[in-house]
N, C-alpha and C positions, 0 to 999 in steps of 0.2 A: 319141459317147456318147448315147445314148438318153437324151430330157427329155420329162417328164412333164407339162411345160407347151404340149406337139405336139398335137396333138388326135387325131393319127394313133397314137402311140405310147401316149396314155391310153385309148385304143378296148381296143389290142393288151394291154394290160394288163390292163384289164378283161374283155377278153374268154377270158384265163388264170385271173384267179381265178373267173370263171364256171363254168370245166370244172374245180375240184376237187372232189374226192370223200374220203371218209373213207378209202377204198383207195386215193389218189392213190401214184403210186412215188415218195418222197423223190428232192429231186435236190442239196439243200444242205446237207447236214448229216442231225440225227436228230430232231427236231421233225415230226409230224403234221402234215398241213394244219390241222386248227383252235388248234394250239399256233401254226405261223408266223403265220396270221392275227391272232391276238390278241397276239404281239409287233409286228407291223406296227402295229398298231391301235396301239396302246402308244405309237411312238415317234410316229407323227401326232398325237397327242392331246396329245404333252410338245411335239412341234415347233406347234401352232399354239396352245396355254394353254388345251387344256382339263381340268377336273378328273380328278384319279385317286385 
């Protein structure tokens, strides 16, 4: 299982949301890239107590 606490695996991560674009091809559902971004954004912000 891929952990995000790897330094190797939050590179590779990062360096995924780097290459999206407004034209990215969904590959999980029907959410845009800036609609997943801003739900990812969402659950980070409730998982570490910051305001919403």
């Amino acid at each position: 299982m891929k952990n995000l606490f790897e330094a190797g695996r939050a590179d590779e991560v990062k360096g995924r949301i780097a290459k999206l674009t407004a034209s990215s091809e969904r590959r999980w559902g029907k959410m845009n890239p800036a609609q997943a971004m801003a739900h990812c954004a969402a659950s980070l912000e409730t998982a570490v107590g910051g305001a919403r």
